[in-house]
N, C-alpha and C positions, 0 to 999 in steps of 0.2 A: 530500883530507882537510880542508884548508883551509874549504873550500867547504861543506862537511858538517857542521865546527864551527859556522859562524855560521847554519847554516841551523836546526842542534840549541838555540844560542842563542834565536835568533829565534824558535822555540817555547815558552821559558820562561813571557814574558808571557802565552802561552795557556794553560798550565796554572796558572799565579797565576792568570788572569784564572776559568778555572773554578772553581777552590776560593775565590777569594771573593766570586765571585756566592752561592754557596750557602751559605757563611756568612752572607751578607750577608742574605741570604732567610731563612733557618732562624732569625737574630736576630731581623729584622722580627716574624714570628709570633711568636718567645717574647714580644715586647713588648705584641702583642696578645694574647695569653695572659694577663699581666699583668693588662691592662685587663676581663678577665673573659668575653673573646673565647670561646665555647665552638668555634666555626667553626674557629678559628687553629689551637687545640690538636688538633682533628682534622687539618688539615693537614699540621702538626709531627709529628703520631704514622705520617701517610703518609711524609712523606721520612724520619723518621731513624727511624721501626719498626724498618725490616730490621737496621738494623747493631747497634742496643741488642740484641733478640730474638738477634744470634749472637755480640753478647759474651756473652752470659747461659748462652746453650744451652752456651757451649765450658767455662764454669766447672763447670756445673752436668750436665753430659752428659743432659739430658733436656729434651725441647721441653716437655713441659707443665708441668713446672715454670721453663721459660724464659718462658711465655708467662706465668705468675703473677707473674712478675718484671717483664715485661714492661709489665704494666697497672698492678701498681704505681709502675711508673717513671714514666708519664704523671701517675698518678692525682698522685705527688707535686709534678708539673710545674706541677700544676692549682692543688696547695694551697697553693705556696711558689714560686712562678716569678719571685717578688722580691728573691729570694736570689740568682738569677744575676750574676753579674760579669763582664759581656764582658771586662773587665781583663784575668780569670783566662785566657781561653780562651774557644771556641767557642760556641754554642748547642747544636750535636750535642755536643760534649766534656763539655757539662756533663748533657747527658742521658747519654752512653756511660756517665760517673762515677756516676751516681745508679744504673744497672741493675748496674755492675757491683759497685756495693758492697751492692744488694738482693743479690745472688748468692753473694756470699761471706758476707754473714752468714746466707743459708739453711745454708750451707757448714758455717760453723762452729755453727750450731742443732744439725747433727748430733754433734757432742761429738767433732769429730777432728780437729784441728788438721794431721794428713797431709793431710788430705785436701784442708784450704784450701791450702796448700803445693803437692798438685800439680796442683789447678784454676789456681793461677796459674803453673806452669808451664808448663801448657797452652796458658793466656792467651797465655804470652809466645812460645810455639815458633810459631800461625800467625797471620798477618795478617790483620787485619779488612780486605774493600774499604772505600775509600772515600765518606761518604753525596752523592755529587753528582746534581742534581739531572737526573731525566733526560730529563721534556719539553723542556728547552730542550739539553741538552747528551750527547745519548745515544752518539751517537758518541766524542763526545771522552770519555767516562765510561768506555765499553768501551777505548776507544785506552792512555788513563791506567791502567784497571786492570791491564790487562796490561804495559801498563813497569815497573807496580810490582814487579808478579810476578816480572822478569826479575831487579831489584836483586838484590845479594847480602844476606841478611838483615841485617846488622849497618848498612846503610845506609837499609836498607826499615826498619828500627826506631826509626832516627832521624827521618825525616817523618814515623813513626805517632805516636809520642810529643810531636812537636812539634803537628800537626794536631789528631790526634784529644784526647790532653791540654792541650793549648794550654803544654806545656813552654817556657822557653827553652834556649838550647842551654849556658848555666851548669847548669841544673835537670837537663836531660838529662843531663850528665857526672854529677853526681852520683845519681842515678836507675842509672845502667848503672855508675859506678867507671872511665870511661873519660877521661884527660884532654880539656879543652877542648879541646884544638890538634887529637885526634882528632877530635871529636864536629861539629867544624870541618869539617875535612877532608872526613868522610862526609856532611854536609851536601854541599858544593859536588860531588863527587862523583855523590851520587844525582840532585841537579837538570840535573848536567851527560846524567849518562845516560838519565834522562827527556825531557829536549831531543831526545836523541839519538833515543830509542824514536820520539817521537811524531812526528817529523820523519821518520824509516824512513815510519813510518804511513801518514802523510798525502801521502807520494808515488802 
């Protein structure tokens, strides 16, 4: 057991070390986005497409008005990419945020305020993967999504919220009504059993 802990530790830094290479990447191009990069932003629209397009689709329960959402989300990326604040959170975090608020105000276009209600209940009952990047890290991408999977959700909500919103784990408690001490807890928790998963894995 002993020996199984530090070996689940010693995995840690390989799952930090994935999630922010492709932060770190996904930032890069927003920057050259900026500069009027039209190249960049096609690359940006490859690695974080998929996961904008299935926030979008889950609010919205239809792909081709996800994909309208969709191209709006770049389009804006394109017009205002000066607005981003790595402060805030991510470069995928701040694209996920731009599709998923195109989605709820298609949402609420429709004149039903249920109906945004249970698109974000939706939202919040399945997890989005991960957007890592996966020529360089395919393996560990499949390895990582699946520990996710195993979490119990209330821990698996706490890394979405912190990753994909660039929350901190104050914002978080107040976000879910959960005290800090918890939101703590389920932090150190999910990292610990991700340790765990990917260390099973990679035996």
């Amino acid at each position: 057991m002993v020996g199984l802990a530090r070996t689940s530790l010693a995995m840690l830094p390989l799952l930090l070390a994935v999630l922010a290479r492709a932060a770190a990447a996904d930032e890069a191009l927003l920057r050259r986005v900026m500069a009027g990069d039209a190249r960049a932003l096609r690359q940006l629209y490859d690695r974080c497409a998929p996961v904008a397009l299935a926030v979008a689709q889950r609010i919205l329960r239809s792909r081709e008005e996800a994909e309208d959402v969709l191209q709006e989300t770049f389009l804006e990326a394109w017009r205002s990419a000066e607005r981003f604040d790595a402060r805030r959170g991510t470069a995928a975090a701040w694209l996920i945020a731009i599709a998923r608020s195109r989605a709820l105000d298609r949402i609420r276009a429709r004149g039903s305020s249920e109906r945004a209600a249970q698109a974000l209940a939706r939202e919040d009952a399945t997890p989005v993967p991960l957007p890592i990047e996966p020529a360089e890290a395919r393996q560990d991408r499949e390895r990582i999504q699946a520990a996710l999977a195993s979490l119990p959700p209330e821990q698996r909500t706490v890394l979405e919220l912190a990753y994909f919103e660039g929350l901190t784990q104050s914002e978080i408690a107040a976000r879910t009504g959960d005290a800090l001490g918890t939101i703590k807890t389920r932090c150190r928790l999910a990292l610990q059993k991700l340790a765990g998963a990917l260390a099973e894995g990679g035996r």
